[in-house]
C-alpha positions as CSV (number, residue, x, y, z in Angstrom):
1,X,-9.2,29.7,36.4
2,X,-6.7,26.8,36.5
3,X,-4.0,26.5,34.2
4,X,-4.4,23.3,31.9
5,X,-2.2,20.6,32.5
6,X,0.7,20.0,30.6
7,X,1.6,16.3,29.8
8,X,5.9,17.0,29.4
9,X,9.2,14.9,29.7
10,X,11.1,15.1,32.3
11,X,13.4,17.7,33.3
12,X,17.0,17.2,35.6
13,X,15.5,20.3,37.6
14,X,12.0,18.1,38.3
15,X,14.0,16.3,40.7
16,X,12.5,17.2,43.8
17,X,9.2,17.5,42.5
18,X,9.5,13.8,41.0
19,X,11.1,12.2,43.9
20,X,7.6,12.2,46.5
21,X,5.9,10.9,43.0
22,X,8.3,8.0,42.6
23,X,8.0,7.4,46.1
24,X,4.3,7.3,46.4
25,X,3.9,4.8,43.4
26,X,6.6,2.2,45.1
27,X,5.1,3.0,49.1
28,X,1.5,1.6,46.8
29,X,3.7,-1.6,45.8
30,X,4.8,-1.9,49.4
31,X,8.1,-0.6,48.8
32,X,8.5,2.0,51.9
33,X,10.3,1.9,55.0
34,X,12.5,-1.5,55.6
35,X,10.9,-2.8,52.1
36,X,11.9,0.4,50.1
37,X,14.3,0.4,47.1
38,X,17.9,1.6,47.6
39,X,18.5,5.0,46.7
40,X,21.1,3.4,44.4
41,X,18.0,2.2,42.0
42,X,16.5,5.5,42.7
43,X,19.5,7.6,41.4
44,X,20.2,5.1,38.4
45,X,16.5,5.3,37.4
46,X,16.4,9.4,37.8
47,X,19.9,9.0,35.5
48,X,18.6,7.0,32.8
49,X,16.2,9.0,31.8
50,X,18.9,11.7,30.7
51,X,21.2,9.0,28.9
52,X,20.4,9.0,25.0
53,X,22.0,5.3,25.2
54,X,19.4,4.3,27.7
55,X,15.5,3.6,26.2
56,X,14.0,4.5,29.9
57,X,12.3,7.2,29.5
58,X,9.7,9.3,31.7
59,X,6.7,12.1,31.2
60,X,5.2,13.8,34.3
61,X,1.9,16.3,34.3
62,X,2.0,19.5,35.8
63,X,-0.2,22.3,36.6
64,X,0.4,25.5,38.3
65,X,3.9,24.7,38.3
66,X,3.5,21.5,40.4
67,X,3.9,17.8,39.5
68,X,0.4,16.2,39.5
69,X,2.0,12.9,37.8
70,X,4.7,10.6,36.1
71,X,4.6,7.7,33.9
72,X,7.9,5.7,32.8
73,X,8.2,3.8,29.5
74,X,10.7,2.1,27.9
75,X,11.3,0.7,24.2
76,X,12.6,-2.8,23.7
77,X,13.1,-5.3,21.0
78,X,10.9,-8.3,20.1
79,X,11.5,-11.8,18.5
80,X,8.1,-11.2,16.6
81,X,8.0,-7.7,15.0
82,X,11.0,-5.0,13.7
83,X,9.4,-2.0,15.0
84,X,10.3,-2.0,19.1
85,X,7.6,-2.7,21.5
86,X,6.8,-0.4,24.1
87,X,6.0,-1.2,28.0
88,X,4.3,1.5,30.1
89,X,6.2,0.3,33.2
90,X,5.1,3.0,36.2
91,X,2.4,5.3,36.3
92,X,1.0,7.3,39.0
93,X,-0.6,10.5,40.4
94,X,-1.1,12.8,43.2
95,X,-4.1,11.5,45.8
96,X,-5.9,15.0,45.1
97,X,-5.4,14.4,41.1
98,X,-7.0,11.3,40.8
99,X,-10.2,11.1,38.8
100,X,-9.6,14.4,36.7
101,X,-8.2,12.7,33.7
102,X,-4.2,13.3,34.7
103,X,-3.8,9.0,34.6
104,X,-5.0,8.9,30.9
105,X,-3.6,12.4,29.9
106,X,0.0,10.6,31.3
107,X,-1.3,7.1,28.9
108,X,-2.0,9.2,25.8
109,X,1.6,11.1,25.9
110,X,3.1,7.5,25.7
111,X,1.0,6.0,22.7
112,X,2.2,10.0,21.1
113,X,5.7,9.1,21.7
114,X,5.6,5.2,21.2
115,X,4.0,6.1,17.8
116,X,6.6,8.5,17.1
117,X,9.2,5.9,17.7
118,X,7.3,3.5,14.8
119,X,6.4,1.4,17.9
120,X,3.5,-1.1,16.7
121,X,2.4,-2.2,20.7
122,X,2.2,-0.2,23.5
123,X,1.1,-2.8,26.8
124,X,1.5,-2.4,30.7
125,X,0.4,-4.7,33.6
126,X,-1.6,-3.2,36.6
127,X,-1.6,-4.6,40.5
128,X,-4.5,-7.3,40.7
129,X,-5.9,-5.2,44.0
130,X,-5.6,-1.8,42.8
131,X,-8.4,-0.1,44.3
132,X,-7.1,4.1,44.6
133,X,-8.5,6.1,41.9
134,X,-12.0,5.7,40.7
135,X,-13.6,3.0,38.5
136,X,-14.1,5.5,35.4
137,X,-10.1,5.6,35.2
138,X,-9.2,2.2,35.2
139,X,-12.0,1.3,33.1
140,X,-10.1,4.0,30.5
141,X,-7.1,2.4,31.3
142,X,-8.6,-1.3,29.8
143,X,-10.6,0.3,27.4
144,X,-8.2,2.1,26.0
145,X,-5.3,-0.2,25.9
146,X,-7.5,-3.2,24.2
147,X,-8.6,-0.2,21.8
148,X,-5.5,0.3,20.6
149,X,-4.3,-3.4,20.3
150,X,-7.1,-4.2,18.4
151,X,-7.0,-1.3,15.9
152,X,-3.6,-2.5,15.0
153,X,-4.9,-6.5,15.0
154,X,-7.6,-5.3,12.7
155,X,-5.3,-3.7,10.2
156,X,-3.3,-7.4,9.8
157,X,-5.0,-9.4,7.2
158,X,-6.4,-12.6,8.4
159,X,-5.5,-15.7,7.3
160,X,-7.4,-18.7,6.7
161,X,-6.8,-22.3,5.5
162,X,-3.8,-25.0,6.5
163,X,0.1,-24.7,7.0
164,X,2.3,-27.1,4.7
165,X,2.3,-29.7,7.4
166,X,-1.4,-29.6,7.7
167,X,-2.0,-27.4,10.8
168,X,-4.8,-24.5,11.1
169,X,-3.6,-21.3,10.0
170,X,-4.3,-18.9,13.3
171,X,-6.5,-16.0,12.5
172,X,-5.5,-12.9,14.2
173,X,-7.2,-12.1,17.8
174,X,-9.4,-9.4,17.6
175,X,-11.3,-7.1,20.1
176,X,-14.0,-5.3,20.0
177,X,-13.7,-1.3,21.0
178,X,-16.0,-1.6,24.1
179,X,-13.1,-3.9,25.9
């Protein structure tokens, strides 16, 4: 019987485990061979994930003692709310793990952790083309992004009627739960 998977942060010994991880996602983005990132971005990124001043962070799956999968994520500030925002920059699994719910095992630790931090928005952006993985994952990965914006839309009260200059108030945007 497998061993479940274990949705974790990071760890300095993960290393060599992370590095063919990292790798593969940017090789998808065409950044291999002449086009690949300097190892300088690659040891910076590994680094900030260690550095409590930094708000990089990263979570990788593993099962049977191997890494199946990483996601990085990162808190920032926003000229429209207090609480931070939080952008699901990279995410990626093994070829073999795809389509056994590792992607949105790696998704839900990040909404856990953004929702810890008092984050109100978690968002990411996705490759136009991206065509590895099967349909039932990035469905989940729409799905359950517009779910959670639009749980938290829904709790905002809306607002009807004119601004003192006359303009339409703007009712908030809402969306349904089927995407």
């Amino acid at each position: 019987m497998p061993s479940p998977i274990v949705i974790r942060p990071v760890a300095r010994q993960d290393f060599e485990q992370w590095l063919p991880l990292w790798d593969g996602y940017n090789a998808f983005y065409g950044r291999s061979g002449e086009t690949a990132l300097p190892g300088e971005i690659t040891q910076m990124t590994w680094s900030r994930f260690f550095d409590a001043y930094e708000p990089v962070h990263a979570l990788v799956a593993e099962g049977e003692g191997q890494l199946l999968g990483l996601v990085h994520y990162l808190f920032h500030r926003s000229t429209t709310a207090i609480a931070p925002n939080c952008y699901l920059q990279d995410l990626f699994t093994t070829q073999a793990s795809r389509g056994k719910g590792i992607g949105r095992a790696l998704i839900e630790g990040v909404y856990e952790r953004a929702q810890a931090a008092g984050s109100g928005r978690v968002y990411w952006l996705t490759h136009e083309n991206q065509s590895h993985g099967d349909e039932a994952l990035r469905q989940g990965r729409r799905t359950l992004r517009l779910r959670r914006l639009s749980q938290a839309l829904l709790r905002q009260p809306a607002e009807s009627g004119s601004n003192e200059n006359g303009t339409p108030k703007r009712a908030p945007f809402a969306l349904n739960s089927n995407g």
